[in-house]
Predicted model as a PDB file, atoms N, CA, C, CB and O in Angstrom, pLDDT in the B-factor column:
MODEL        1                                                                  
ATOM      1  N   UNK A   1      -7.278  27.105  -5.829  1.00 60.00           N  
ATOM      2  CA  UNK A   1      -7.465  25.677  -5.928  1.00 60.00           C  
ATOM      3  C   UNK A   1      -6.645  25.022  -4.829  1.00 60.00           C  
ATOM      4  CB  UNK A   1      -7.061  25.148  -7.332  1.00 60.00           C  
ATOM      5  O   UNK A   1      -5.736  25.738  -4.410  1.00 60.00           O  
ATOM      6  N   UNK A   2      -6.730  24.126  -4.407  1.00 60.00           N  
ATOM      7  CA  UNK A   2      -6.803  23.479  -3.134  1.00 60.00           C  
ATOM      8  C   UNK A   2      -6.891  21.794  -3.583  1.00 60.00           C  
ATOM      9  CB  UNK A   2      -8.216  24.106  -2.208  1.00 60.00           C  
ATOM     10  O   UNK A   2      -7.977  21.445  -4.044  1.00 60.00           O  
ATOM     11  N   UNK A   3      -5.931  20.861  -3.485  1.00 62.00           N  
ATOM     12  CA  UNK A   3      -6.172  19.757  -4.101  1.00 62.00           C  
ATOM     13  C   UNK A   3      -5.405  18.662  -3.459  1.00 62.00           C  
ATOM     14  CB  UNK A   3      -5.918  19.907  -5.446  1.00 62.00           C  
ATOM     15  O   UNK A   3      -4.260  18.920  -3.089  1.00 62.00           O  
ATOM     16  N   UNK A   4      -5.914  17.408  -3.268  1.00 60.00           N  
ATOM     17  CA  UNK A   4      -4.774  15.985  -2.835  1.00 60.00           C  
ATOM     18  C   UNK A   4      -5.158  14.966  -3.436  1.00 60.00           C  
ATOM     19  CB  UNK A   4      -4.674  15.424  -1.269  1.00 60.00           C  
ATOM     20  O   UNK A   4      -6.268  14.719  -3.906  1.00 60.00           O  
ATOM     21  N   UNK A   5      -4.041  14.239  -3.422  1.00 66.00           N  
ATOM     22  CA  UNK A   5      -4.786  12.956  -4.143  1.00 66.00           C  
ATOM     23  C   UNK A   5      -3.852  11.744  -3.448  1.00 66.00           C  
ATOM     24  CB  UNK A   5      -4.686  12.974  -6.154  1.00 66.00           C  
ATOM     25  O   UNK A   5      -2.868  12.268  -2.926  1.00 66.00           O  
ATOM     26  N   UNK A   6      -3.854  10.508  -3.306  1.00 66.00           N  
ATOM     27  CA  UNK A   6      -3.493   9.193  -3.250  1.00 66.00           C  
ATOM     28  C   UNK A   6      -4.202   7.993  -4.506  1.00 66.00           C  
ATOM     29  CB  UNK A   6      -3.905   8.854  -1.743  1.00 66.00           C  
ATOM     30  O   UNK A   6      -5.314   8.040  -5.031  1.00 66.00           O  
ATOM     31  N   UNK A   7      -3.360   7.219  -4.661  1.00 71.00           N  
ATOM     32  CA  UNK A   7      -3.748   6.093  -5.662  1.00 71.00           C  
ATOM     33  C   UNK A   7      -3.272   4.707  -4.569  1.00 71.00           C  
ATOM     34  CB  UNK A   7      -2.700   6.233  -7.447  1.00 71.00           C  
ATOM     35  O   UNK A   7      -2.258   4.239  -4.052  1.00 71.00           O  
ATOM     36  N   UNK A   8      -4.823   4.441  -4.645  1.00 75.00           N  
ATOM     37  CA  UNK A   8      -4.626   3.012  -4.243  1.00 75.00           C  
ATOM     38  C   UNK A   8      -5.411   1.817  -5.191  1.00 75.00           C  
ATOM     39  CB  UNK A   8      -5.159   2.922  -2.713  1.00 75.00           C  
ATOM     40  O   UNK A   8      -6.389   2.199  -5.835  1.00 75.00           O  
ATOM     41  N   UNK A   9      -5.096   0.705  -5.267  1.00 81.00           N  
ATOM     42  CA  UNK A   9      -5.719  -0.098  -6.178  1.00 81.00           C  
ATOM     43  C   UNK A   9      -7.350  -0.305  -5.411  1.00 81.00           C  
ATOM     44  CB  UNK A   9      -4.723  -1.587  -6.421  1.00 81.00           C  
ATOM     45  O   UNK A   9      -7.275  -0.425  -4.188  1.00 81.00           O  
ATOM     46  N   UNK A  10      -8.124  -0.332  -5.727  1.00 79.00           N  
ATOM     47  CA  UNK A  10      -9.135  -0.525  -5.190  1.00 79.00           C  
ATOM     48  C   UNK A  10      -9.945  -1.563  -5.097  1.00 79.00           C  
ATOM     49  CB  UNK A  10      -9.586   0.125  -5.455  1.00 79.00           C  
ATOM     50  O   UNK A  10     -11.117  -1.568  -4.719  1.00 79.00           O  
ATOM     51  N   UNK A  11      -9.011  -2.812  -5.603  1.00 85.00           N  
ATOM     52  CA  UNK A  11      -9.356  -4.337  -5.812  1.00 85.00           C  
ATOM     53  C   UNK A  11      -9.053  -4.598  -4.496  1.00 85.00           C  
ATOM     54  CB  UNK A  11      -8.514  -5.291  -6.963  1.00 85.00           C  
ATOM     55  O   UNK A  11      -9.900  -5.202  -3.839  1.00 85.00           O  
ATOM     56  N   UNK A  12      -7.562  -4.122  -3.742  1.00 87.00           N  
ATOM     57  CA  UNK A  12      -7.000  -4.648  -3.328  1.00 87.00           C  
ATOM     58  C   UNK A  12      -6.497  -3.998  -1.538  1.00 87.00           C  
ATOM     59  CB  UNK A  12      -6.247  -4.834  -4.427  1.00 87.00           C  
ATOM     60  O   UNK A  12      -5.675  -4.482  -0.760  1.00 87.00           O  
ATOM     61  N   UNK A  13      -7.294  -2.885  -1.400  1.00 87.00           N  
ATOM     62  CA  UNK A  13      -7.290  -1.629  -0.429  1.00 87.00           C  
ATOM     63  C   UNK A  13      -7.958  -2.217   1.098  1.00 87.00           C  
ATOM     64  CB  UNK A  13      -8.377  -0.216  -1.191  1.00 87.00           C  
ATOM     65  O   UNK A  13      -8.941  -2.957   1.141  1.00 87.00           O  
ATOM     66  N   UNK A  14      -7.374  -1.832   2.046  1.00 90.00           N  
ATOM     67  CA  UNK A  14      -7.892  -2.575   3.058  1.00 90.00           C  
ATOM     68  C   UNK A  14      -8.603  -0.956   3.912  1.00 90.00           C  
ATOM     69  CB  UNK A  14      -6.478  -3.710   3.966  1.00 90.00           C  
ATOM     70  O   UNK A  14      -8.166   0.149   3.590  1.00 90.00           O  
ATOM     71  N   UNK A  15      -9.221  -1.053   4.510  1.00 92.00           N  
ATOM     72  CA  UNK A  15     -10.149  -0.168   5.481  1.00 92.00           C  
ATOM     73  C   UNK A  15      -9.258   0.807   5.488  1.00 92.00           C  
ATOM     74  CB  UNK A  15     -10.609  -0.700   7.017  1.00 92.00           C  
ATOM     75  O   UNK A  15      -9.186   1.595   4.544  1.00 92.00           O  
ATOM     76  N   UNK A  16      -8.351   0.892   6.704  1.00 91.00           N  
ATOM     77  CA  UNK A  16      -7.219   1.212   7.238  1.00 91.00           C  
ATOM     78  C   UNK A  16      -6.665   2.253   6.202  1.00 91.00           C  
ATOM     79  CB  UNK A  16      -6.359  -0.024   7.518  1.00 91.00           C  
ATOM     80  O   UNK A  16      -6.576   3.460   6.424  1.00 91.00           O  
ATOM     81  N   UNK A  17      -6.198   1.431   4.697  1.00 88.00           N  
ATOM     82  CA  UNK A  17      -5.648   2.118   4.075  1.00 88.00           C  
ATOM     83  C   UNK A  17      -7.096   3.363   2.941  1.00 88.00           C  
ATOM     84  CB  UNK A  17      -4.551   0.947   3.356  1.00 88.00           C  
ATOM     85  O   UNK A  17      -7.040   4.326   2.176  1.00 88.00           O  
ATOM     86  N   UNK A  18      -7.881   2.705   3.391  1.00 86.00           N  
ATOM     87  CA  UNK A  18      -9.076   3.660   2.872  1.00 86.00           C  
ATOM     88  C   UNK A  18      -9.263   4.611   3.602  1.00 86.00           C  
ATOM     89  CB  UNK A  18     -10.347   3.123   2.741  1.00 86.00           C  
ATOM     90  O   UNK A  18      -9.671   5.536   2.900  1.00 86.00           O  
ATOM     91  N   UNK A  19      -9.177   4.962   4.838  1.00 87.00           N  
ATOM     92  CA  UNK A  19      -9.431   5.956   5.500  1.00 87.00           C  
ATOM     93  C   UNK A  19      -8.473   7.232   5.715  1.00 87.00           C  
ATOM     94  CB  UNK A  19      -9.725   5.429   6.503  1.00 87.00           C  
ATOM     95  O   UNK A  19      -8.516   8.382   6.154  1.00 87.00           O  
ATOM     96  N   UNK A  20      -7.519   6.248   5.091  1.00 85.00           N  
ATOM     97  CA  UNK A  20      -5.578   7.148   5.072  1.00 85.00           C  
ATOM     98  C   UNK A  20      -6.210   7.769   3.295  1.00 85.00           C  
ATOM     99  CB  UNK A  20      -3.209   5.306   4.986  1.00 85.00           C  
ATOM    100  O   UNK A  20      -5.790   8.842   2.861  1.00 85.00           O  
ATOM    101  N   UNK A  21      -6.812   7.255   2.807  1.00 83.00           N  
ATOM    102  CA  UNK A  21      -6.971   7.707   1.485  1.00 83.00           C  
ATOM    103  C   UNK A  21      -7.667   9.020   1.064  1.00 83.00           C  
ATOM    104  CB  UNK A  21      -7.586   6.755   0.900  1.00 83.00           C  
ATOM    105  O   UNK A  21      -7.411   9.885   0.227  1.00 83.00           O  
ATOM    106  N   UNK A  22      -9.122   8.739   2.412  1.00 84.00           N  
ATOM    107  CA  UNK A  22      -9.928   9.941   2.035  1.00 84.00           C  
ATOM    108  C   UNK A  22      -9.572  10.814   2.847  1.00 84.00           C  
ATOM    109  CB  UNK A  22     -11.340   9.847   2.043  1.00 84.00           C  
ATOM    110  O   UNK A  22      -9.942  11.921   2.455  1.00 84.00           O  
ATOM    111  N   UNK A  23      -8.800  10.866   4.192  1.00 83.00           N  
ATOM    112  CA  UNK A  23      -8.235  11.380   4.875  1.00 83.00           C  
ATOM    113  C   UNK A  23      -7.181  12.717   4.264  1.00 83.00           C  
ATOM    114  CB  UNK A  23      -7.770  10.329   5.469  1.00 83.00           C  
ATOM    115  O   UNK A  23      -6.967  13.844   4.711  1.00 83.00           O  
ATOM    116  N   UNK A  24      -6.707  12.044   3.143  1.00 81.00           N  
ATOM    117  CA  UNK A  24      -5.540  13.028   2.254  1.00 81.00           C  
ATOM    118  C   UNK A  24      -6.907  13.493   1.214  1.00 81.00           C  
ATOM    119  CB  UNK A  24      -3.783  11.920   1.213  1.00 81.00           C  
ATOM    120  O   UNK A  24      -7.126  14.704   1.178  1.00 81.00           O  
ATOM    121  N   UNK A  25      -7.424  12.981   0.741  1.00 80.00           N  
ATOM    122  CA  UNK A  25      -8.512  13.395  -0.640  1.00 80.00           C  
ATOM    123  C   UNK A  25      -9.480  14.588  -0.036  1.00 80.00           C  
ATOM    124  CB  UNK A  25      -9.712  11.822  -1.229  1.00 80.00           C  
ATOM    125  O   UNK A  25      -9.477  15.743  -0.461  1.00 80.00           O  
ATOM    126  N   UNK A  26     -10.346  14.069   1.086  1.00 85.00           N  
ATOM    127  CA  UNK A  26     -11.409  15.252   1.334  1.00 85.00           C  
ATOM    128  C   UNK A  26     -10.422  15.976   2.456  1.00 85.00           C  
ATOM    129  CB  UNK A  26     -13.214  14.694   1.997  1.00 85.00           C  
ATOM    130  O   UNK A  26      -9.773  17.018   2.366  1.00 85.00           O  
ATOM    131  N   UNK A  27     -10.535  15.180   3.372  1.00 85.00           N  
ATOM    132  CA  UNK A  27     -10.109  16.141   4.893  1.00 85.00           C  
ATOM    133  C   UNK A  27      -9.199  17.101   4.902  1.00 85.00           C  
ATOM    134  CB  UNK A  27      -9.513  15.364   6.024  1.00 85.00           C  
ATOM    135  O   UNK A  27      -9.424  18.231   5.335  1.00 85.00           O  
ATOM    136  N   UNK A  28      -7.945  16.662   4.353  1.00 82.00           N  
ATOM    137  CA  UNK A  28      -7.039  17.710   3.995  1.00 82.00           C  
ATOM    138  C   UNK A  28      -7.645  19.204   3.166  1.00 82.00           C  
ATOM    139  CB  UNK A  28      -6.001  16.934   3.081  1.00 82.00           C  
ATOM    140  O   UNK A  28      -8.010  20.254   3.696  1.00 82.00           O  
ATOM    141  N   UNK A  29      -7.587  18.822   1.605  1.00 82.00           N  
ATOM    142  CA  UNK A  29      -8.040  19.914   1.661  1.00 82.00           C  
ATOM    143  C   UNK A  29      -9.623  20.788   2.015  1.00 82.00           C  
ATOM    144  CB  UNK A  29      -7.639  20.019   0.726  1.00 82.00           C  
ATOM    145  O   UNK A  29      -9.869  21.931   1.630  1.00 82.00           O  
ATOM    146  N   UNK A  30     -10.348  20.106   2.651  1.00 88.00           N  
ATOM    147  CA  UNK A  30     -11.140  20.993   3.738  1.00 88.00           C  
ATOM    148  C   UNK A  30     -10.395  21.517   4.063  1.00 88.00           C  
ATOM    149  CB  UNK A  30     -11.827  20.591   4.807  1.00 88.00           C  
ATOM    150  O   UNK A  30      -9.919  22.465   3.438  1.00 88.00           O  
ATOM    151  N   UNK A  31      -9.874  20.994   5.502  1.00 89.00           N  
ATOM    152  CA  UNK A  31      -8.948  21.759   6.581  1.00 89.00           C  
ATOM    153  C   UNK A  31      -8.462  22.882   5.478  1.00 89.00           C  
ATOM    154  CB  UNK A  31      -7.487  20.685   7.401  1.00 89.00           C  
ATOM    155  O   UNK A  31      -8.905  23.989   5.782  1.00 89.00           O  
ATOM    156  N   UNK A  32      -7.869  22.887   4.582  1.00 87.00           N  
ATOM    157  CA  UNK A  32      -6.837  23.967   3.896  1.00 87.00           C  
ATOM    158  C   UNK A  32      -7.842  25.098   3.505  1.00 87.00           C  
ATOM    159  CB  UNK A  32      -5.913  23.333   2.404  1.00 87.00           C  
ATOM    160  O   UNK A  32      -7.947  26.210   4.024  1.00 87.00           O  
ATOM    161  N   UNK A  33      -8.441  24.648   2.640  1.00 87.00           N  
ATOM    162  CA  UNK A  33      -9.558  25.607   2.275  1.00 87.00           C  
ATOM    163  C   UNK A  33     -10.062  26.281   3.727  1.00 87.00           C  
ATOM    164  CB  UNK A  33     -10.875  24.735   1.441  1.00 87.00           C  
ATOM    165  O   UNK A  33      -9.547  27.388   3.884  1.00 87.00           O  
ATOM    166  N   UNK A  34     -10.692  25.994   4.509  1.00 91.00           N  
ATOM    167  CA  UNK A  34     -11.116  26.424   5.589  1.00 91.00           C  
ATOM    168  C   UNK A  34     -10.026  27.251   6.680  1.00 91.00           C  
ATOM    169  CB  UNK A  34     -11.698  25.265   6.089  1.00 91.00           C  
ATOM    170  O   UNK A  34     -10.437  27.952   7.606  1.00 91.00           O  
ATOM    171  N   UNK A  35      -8.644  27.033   6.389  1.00 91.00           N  
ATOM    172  CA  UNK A  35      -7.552  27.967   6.908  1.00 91.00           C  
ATOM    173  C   UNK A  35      -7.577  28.902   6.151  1.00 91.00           C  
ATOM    174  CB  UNK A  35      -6.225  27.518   7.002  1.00 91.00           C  
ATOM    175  O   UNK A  35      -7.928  30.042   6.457  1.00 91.00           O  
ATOM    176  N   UNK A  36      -7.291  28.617   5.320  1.00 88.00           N  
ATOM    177  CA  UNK A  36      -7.990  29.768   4.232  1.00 88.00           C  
ATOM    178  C   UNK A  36      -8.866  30.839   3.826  1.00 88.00           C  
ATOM    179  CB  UNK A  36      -8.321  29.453   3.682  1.00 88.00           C  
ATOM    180  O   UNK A  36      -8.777  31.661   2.914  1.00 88.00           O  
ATOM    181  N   UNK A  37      -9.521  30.685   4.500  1.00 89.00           N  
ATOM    182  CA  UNK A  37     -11.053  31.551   4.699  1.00 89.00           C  
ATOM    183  C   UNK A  37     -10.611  33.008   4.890  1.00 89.00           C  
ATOM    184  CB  UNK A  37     -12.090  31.034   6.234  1.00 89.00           C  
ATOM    185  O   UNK A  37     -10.671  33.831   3.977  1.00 89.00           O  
ATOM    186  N   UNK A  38     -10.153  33.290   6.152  1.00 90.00           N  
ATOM    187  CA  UNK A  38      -9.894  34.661   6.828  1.00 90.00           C  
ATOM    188  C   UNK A  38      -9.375  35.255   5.534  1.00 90.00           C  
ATOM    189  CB  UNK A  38      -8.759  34.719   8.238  1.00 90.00           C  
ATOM    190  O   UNK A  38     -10.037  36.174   5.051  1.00 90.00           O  
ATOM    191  N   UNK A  39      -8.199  34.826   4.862  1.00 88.00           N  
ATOM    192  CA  UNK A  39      -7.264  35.521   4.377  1.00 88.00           C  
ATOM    193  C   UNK A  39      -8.005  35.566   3.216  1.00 88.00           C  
ATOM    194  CB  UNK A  39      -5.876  35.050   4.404  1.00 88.00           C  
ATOM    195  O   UNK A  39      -7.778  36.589   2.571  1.00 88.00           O  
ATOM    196  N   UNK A  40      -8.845  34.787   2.698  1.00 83.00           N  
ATOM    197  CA  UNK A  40      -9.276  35.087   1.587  1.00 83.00           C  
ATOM    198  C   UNK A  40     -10.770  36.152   1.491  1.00 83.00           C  
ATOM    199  CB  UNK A  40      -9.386  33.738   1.014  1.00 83.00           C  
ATOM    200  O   UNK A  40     -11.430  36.540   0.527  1.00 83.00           O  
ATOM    201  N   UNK A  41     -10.851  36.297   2.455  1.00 86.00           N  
ATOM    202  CA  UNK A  41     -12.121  37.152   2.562  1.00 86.00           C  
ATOM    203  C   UNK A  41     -11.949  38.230   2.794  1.00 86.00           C  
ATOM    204  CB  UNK A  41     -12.983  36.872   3.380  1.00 86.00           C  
ATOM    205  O   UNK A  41     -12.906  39.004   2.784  1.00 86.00           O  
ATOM    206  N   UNK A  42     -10.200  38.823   3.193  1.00 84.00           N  
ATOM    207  CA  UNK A  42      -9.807  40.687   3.319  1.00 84.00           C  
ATOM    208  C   UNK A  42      -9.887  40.705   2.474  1.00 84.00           C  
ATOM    209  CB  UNK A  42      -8.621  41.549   3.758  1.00 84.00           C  
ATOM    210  O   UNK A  42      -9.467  39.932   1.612  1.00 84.00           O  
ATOM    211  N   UNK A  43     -10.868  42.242   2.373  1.00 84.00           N  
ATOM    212  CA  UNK A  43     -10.911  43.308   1.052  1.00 84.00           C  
ATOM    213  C   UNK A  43      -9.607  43.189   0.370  1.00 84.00           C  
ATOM    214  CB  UNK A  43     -11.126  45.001   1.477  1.00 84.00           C  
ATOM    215  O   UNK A  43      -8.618  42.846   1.018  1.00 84.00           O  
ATOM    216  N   UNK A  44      -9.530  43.463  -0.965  1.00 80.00           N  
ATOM    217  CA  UNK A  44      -8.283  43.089  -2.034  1.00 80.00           C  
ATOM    218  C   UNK A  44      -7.483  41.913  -1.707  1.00 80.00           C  
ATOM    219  CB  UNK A  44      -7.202  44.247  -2.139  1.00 80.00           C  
ATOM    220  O   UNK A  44      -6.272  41.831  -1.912  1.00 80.00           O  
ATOM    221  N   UNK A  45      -8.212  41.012  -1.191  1.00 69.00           N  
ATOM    222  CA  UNK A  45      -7.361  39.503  -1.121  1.00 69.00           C  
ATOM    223  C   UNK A  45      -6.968  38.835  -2.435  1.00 69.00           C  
ATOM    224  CB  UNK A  45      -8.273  38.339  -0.386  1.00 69.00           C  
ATOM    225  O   UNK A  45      -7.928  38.524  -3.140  1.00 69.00           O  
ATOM    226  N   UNK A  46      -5.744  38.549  -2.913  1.00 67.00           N  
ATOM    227  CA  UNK A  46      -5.924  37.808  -4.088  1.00 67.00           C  
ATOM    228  C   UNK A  46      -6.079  36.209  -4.162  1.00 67.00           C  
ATOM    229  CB  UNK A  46      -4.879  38.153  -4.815  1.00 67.00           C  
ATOM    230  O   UNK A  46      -5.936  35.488  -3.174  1.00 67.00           O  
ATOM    231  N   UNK A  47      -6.408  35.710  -5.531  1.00 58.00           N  
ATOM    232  CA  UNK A  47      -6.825  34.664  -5.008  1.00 58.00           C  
ATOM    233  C   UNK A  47      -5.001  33.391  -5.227  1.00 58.00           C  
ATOM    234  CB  UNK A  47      -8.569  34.256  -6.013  1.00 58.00           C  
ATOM    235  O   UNK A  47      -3.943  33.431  -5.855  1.00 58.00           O  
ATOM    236  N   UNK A  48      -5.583  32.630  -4.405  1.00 52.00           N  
ATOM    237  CA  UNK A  48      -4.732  31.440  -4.425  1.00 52.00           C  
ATOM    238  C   UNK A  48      -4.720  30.150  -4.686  1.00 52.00           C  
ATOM    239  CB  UNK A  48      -4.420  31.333  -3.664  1.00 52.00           C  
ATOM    240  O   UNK A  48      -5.621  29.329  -4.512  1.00 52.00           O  
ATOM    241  N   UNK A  49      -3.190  29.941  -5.297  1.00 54.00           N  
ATOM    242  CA  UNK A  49      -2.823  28.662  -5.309  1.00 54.00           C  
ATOM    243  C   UNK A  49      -1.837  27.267  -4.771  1.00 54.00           C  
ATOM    244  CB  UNK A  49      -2.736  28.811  -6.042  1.00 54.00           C  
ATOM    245  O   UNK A  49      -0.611  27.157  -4.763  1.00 54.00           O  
ATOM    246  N   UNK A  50      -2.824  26.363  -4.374  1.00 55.00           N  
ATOM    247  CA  UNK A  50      -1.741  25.283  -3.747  1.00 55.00           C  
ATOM    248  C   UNK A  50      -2.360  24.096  -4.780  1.00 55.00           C  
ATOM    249  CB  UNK A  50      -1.876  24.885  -1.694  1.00 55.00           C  
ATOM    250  O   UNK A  50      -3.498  23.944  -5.222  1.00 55.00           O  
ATOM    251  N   UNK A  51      -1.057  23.286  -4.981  1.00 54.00           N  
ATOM    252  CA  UNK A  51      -1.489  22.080  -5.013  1.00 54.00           C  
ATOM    253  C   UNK A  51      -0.437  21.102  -4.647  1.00 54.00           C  
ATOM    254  CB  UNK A  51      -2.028  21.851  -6.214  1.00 54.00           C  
ATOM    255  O   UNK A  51       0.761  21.381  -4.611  1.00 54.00           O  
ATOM    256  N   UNK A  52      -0.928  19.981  -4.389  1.00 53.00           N  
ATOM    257  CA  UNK A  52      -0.126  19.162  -3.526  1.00 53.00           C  
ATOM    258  C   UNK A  52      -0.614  17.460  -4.004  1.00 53.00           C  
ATOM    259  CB  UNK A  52      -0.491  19.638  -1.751  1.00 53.00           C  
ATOM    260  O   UNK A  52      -1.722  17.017  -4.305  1.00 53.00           O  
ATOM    261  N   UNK A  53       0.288  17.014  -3.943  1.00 51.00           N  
ATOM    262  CA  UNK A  53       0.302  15.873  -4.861  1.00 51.00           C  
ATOM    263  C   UNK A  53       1.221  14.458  -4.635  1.00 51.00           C  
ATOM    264  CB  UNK A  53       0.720  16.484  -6.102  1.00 51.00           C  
ATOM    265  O   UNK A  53       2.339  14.392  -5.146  1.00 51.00           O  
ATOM    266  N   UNK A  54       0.762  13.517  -3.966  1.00 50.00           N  
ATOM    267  CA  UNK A  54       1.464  12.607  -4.275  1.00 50.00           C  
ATOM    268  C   UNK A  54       1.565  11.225  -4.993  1.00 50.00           C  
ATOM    269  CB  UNK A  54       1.675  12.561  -3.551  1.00 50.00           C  
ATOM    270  O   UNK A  54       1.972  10.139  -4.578  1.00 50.00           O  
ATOM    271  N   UNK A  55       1.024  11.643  -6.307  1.00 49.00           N  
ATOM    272  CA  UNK A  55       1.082  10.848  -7.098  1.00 49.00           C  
ATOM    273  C   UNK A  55       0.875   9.622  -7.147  1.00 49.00           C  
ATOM    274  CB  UNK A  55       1.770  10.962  -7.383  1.00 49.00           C  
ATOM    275  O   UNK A  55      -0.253   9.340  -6.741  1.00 49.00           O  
ATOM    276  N   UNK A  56       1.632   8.544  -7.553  1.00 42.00           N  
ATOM    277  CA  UNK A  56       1.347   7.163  -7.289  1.00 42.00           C  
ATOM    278  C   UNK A  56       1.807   6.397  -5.837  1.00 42.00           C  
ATOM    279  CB  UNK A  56       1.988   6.481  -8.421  1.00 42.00           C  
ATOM    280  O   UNK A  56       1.221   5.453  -5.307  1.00 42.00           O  
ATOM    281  N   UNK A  57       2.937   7.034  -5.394  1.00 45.00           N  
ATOM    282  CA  UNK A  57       3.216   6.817  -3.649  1.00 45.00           C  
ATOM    283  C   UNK A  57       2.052   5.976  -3.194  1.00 45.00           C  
ATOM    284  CB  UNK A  57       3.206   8.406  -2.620  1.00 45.00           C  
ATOM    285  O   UNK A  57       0.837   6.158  -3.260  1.00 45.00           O  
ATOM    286  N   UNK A  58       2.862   4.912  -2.667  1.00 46.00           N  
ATOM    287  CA  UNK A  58       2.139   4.145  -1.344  1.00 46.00           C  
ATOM    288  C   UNK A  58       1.623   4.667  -0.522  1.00 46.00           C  
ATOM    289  CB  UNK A  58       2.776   3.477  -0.588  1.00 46.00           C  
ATOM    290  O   UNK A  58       2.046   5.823  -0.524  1.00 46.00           O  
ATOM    291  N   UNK A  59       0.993   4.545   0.162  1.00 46.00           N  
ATOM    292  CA  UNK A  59       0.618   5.352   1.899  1.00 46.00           C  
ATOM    293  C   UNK A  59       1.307   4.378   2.764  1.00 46.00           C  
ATOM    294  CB  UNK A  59      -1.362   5.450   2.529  1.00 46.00           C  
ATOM    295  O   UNK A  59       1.206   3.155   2.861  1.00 46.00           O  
ATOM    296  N   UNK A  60       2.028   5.245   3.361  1.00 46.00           N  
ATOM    297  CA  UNK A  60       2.839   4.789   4.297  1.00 46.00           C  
ATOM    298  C   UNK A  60       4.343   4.911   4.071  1.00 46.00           C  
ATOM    299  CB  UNK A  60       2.494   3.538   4.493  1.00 46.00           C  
ATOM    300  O   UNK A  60       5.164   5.228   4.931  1.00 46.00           O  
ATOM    301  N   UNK A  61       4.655   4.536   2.458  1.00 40.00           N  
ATOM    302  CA  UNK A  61       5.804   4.393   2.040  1.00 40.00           C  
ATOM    303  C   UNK A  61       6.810   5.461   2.601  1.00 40.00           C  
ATOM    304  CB  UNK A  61       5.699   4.354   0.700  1.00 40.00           C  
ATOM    305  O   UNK A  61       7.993   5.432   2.264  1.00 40.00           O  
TER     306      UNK A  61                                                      
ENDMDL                                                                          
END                                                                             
């Protein structure tokens, strides 16, 4: 598993900070998952876990 998240209010979210949002939500873990690949595809690879999290945090803060 492979995971990010940000909380922004979404009443109140400007572009800028939307793109910092999905930026951490999808892109990241793509990229991770997709570093991932090689190592997970040698014969007897086990499987793995990350997760990563910053909770209610501002972006930027």
């Amino acid at each position: 598993m492979n995971n990010a998240g940000v909380h922004e209010d979404p009443a109140s979210i400007t572009d800028e900070k939307w793109r910092k949002v999905m930026s951490t939500d999808i892109d990241r873990v793509f990229y991770g998952c997709r570093a991932a690949l090689p190592t997970l595809k040698r014969p007897g690879a086990r499987s793995s876990t990350r997760r990563r999290s910053l909770g209610s945090a501002a972006i930027g803060a």
